[in-house]
DRENKEDO-690033 format. One record per atom (N, C-alpha, C, O): residue number from 1; residue in one letter; atom name; x, y, z. Coordinates in Angstrom, 2 decimals. Example, Ala and Ser with C-alpha at 12.3 -4.5 7.8 and 13.67 -1.06 7.14 Angstrom:
// DRENKEDO-690033
1  A  N  13.19  -5.69  7.80
1  A  CA  12.30  -4.50  7.80
1  A  C  13.20  -3.30  7.80
1  A  O  14.24  -3.32  8.46
2  S  N  12.85  -2.25  7.08
2  S  CA  13.67  -1.06  7.14
2  S  C  12.90  0.03  7.87
2  S  O  13.41  1.14  8.04
//
This chain:
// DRENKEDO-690033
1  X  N  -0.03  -11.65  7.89
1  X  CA  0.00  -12.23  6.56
1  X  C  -0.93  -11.43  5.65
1  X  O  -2.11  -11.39  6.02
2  X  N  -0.68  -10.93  4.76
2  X  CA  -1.35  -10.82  3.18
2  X  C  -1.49  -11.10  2.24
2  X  O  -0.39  -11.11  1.70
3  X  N  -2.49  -11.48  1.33
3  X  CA  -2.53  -12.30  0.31
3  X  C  -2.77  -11.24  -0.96
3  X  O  -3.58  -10.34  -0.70
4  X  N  -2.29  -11.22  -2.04
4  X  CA  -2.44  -10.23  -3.22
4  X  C  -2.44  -11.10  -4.35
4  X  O  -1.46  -11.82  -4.53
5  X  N  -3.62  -11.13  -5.32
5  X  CA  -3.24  -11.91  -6.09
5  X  C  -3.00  -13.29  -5.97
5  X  O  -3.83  -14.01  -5.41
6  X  N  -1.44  -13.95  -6.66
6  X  CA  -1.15  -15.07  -6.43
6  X  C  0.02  -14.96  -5.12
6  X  O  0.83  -15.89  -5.03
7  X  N  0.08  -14.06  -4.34
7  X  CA  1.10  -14.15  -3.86
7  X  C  1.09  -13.24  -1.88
7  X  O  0.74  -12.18  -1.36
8  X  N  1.74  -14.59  -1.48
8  X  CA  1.42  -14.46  0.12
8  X  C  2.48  -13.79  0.59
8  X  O  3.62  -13.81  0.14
9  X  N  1.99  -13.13  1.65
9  X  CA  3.58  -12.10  2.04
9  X  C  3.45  -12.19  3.70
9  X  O  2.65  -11.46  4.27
10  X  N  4.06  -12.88  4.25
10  X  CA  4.12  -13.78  5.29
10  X  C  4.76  -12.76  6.73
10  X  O  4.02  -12.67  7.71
11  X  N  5.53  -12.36  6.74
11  X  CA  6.36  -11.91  7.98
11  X  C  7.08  -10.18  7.03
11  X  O  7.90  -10.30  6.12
12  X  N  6.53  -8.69  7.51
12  X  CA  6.79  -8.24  7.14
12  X  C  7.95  -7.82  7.75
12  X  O  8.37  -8.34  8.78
13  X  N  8.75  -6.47  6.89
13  X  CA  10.47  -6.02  7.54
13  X  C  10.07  -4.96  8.58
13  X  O  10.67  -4.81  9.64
14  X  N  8.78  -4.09  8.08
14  X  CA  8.85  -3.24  8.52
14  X  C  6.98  -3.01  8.42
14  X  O  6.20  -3.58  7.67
15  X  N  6.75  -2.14  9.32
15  X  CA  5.03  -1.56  9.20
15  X  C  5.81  -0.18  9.40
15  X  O  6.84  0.21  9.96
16  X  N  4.31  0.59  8.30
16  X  CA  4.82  2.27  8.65
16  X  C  2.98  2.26  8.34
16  X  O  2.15  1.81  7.56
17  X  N  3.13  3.29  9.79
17  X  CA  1.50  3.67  9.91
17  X  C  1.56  5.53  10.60
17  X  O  2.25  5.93  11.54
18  X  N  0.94  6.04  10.07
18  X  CA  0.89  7.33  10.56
18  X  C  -0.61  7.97  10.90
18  X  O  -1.67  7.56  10.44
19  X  N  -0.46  8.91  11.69
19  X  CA  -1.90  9.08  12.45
19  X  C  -2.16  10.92  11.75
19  X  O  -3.27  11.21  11.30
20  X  N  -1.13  11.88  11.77
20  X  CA  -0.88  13.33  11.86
20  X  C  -0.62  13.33  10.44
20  X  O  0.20  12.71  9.77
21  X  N  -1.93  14.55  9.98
21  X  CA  -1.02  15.26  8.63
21  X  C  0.47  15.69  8.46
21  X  O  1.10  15.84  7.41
22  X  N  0.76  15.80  9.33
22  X  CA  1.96  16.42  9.28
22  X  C  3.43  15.64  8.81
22  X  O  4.49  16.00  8.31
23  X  N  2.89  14.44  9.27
23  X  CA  4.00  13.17  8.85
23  X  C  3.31  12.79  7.26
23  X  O  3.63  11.67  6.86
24  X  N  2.72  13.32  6.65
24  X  CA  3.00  12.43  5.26
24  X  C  3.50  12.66  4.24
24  X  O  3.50  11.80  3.36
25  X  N  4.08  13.93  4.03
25  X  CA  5.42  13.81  3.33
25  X  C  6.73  12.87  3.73
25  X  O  7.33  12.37  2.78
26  X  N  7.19  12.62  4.96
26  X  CA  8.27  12.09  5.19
26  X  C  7.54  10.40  5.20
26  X  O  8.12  9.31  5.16
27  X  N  6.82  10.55  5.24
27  X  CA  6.22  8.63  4.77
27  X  C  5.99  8.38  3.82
27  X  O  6.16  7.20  3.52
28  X  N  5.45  9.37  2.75
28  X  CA  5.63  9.15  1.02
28  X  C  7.11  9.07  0.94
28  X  O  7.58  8.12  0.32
29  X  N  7.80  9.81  1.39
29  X  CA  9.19  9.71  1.11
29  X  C  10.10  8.26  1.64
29  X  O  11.10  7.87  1.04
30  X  N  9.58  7.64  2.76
30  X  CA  10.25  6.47  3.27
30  X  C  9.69  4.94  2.42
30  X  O  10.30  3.91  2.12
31  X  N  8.06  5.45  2.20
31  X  CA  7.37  3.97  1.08
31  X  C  7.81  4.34  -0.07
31  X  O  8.21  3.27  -0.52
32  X  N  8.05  5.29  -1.03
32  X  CA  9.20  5.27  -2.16
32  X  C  10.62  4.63  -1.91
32  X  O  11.10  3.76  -2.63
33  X  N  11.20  5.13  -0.88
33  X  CA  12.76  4.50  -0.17
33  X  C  12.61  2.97  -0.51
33  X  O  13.43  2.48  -1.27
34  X  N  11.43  2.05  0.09
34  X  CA  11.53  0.98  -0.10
34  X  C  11.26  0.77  -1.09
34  X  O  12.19  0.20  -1.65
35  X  N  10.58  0.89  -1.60
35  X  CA  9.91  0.32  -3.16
35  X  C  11.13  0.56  -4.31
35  X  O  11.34  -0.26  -5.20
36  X  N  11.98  1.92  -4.16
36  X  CA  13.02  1.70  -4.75
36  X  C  13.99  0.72  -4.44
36  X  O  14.78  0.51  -5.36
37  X  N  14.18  -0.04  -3.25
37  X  CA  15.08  -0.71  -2.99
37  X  C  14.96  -2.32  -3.21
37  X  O  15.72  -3.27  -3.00
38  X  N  13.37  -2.17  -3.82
38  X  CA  12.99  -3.59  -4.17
38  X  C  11.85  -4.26  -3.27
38  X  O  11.41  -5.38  -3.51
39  X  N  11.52  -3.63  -2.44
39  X  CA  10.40  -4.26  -1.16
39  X  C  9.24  -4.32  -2.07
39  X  O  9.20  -3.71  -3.13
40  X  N  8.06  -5.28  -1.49
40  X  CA  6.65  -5.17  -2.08
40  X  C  6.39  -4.06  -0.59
40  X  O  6.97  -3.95  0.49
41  X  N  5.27  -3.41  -1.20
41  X  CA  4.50  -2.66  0.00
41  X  C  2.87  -2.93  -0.32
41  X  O  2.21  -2.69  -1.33
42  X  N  2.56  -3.45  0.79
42  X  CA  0.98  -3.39  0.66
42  X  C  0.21  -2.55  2.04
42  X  O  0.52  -2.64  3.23
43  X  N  -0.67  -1.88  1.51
43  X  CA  -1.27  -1.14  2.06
43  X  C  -2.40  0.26  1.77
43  X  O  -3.26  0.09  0.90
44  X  N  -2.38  1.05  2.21
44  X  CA  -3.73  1.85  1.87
44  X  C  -3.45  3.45  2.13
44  X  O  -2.57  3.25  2.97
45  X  N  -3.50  4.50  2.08
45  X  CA  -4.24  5.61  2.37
45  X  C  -5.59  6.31  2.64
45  X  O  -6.57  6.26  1.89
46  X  N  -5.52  6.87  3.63
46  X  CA  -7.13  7.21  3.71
46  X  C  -7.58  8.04  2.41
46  X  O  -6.70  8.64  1.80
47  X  N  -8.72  8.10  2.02
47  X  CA  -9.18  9.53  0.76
47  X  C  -9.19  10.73  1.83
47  X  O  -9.03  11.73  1.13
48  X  N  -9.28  11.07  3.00
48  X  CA  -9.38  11.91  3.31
48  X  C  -7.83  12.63  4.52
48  X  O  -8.14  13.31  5.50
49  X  N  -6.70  12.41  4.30
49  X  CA  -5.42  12.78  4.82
49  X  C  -5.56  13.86  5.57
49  X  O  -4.78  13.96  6.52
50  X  N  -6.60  14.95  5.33
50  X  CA  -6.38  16.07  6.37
50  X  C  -7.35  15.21  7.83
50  X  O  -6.97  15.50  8.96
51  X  N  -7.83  14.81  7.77
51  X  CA  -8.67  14.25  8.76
51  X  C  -7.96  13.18  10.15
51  X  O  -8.27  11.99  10.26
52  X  N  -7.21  13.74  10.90
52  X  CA  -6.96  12.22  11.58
52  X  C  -7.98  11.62  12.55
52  X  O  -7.75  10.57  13.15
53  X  N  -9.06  12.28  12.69
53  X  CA  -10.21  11.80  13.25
53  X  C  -10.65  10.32  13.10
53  X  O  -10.95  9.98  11.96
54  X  N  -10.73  9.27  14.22
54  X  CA  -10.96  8.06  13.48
54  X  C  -10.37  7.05  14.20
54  X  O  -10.72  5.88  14.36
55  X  N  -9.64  7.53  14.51
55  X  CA  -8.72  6.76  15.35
55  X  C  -7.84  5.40  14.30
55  X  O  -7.16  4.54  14.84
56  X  N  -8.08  5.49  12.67
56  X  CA  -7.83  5.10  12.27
56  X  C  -6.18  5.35  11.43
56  X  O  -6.21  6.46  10.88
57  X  N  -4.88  4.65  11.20
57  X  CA  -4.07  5.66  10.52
57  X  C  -4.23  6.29  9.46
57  X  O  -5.16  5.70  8.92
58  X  N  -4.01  6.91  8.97
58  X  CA  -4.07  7.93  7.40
58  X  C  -3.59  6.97  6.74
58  X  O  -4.22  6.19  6.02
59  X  N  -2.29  6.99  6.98
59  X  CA  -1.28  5.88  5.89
59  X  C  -0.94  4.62  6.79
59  X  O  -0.42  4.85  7.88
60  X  N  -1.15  3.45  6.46
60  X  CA  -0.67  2.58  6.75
60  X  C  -0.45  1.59  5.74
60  X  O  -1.24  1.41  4.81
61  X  N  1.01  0.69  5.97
61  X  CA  1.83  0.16  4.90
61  X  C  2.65  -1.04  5.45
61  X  O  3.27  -0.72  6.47
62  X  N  2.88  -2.74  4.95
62  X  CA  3.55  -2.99  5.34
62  X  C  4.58  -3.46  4.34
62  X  O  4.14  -4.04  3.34
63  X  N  6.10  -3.28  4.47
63  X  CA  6.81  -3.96  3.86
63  X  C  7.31  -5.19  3.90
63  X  O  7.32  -5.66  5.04
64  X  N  7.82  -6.03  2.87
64  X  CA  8.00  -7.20  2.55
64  X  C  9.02  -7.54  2.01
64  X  O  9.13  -6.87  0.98
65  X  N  10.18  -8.50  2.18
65  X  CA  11.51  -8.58  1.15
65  X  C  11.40  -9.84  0.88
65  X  O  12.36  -10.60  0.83
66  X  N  10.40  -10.11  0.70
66  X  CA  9.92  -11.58  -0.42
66  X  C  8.34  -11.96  -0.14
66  X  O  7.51  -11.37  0.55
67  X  N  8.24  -12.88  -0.74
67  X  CA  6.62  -13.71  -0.74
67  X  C  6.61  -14.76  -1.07
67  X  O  7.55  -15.26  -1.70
68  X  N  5.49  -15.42  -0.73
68  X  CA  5.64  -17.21  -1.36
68  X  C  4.06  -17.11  -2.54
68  X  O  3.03  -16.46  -2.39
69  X  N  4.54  -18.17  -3.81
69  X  CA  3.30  -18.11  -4.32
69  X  C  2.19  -18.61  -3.08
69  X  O  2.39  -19.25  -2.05
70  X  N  0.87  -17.99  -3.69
70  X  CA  -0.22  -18.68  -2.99
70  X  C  -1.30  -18.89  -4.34
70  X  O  -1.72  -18.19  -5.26
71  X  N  -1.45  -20.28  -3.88
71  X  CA  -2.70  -20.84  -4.83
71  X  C  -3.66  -21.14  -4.12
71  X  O  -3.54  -22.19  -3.48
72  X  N  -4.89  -20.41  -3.96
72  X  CA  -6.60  -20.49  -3.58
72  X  C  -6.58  -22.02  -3.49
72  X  O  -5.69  -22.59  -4.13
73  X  N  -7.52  -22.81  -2.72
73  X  CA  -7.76  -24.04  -2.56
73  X  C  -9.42  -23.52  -3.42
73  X  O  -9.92  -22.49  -2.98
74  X  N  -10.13  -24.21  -4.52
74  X  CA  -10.79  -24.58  -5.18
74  X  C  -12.07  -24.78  -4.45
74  X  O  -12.09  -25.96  -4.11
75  X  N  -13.34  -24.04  -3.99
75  X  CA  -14.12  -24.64  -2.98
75  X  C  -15.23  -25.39  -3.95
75  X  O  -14.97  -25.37  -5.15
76  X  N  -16.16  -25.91  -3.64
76  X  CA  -17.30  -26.89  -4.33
76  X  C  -18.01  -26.02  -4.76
76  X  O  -18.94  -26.42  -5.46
77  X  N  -17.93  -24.78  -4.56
77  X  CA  -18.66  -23.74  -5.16
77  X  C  -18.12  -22.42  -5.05
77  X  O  -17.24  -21.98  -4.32
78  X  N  -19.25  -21.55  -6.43
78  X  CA  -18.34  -20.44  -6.27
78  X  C  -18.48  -19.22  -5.62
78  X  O  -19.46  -18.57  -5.97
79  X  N  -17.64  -18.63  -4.61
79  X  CA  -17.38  -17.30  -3.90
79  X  C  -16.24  -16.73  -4.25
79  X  O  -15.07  -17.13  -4.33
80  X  N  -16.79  -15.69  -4.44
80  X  CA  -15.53  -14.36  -4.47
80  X  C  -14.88  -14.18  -5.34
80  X  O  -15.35  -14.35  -6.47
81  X  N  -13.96  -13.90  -5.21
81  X  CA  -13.03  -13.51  -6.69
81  X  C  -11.47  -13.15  -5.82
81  X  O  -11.25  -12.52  -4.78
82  X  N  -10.48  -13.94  -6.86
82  X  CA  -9.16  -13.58  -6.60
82  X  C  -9.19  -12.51  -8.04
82  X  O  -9.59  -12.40  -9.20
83  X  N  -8.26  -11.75  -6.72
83  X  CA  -7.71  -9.97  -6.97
83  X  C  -6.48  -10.33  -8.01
83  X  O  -5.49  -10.94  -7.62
84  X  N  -6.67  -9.87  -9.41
84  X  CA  -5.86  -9.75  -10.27
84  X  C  -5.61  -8.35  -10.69
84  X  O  -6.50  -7.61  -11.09
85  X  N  -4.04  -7.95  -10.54
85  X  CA  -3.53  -6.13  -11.25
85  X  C  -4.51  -6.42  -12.33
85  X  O  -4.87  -7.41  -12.96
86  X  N  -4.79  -5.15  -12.29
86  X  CA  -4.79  -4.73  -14.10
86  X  C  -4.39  -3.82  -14.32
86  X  O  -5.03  -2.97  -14.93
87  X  N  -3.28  -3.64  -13.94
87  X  CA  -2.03  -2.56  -14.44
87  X  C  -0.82  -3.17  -14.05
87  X  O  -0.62  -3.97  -13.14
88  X  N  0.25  -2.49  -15.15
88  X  CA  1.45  -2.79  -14.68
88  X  C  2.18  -2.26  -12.99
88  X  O  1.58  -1.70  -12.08
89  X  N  3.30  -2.60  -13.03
89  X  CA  3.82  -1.90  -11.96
89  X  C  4.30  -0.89  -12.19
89  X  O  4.11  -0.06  -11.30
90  X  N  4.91  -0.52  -13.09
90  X  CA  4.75  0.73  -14.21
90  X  C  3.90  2.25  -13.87
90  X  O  4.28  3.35  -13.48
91  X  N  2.27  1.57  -14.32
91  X  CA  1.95  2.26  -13.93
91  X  C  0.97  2.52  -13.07
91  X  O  0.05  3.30  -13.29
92  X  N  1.18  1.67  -11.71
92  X  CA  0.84  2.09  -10.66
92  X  C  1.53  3.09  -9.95
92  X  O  0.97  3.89  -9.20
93  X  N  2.97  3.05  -10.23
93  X  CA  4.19  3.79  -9.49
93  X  C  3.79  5.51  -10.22
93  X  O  3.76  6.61  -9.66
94  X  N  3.47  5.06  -11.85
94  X  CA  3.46  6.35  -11.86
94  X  C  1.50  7.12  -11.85
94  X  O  1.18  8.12  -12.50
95  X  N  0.75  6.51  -11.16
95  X  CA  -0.15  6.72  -10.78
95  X  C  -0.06  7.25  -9.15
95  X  O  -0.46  8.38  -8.85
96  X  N  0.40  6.49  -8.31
96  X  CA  0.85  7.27  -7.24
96  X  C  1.59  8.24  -7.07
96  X  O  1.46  8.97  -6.09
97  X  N  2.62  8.47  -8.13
97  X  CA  3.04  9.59  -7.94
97  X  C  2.02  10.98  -8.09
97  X  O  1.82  11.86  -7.25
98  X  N  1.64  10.88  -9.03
98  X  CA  0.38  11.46  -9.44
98  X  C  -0.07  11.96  -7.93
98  X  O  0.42  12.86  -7.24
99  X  N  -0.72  11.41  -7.76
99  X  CA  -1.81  11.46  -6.56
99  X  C  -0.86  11.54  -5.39
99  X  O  -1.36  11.66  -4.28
100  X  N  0.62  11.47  -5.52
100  X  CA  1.63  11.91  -4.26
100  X  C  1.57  13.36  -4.03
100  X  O  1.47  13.97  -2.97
101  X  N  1.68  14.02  -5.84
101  X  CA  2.07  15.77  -6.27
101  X  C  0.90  16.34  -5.95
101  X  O  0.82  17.55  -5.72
102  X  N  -0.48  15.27  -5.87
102  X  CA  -2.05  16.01  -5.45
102  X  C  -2.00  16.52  -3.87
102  X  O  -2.22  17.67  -3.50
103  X  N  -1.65  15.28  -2.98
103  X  CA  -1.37  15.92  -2.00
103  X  C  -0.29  16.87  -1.47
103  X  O  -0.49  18.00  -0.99
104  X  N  0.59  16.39  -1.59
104  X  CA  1.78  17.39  -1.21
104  X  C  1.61  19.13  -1.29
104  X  O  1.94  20.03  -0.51
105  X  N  0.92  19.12  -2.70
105  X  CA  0.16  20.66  -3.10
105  X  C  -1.02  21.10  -2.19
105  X  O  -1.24  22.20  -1.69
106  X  N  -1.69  19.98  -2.11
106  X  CA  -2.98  20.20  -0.95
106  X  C  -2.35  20.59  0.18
106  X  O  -2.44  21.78  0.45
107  X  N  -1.55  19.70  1.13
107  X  CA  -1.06  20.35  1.81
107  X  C  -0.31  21.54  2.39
107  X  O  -0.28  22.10  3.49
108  X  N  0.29  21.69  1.16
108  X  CA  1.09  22.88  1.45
108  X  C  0.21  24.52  1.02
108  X  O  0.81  25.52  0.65
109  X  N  -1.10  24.43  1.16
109  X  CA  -2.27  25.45  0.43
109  X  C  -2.77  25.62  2.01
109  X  O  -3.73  26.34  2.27
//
């Protein structure tokens, strides 16, 4: 389960996690596939992609073909903070791309 915002994403379709530089062009290319097809994707990249040291994945992602709202239960006091965008989806898509053309060039140098 993941929570983003107002919204819970319960049972994903698919996880894509990669360990090898070598796979992340064809996984930028498969988390675009979904996201064009309408999936939410939540997940992360490492800052450092040449590195698979870590035992951690580089890219890991899971997809989603729906969500349920989620509303915070109200505690008697206050902790934390619910995670609100402050960007569109717009332009997050075209912020990752961005930073897709950074690596792809890195890599291929």
């Amino acid at each position: 389960m993941q929570i983003y915002a107002n919204k819970k994403f319960v049972t994903p379709i698919e996880t894509i996690e990669i360990f090898e530089p070598k796979e992340i062009k064809s996984v930028l290319d498969k988390i675009e596939s979904l996201q064009k097809k309408g999936y939410y994707l939540i997940g992360y990249m490492r800052y450092d992609l040449k590195n698979s040291a870590g035992g951690a994945p580089l890219i890991y992602f899971e997809a989603f073909d729906s969500f349920q709202p989620f509303e915070p239960q109200t505690p008697d006091y206050k902790i934390g903070t619910i995670v609100k965008p402050r960007i569109s989806k717009e332009e997050y898509a075209q912020s990752f791309n961005s930073v897709r053309g950074v690596i792809e060039v890195t890599l291929c140098e």
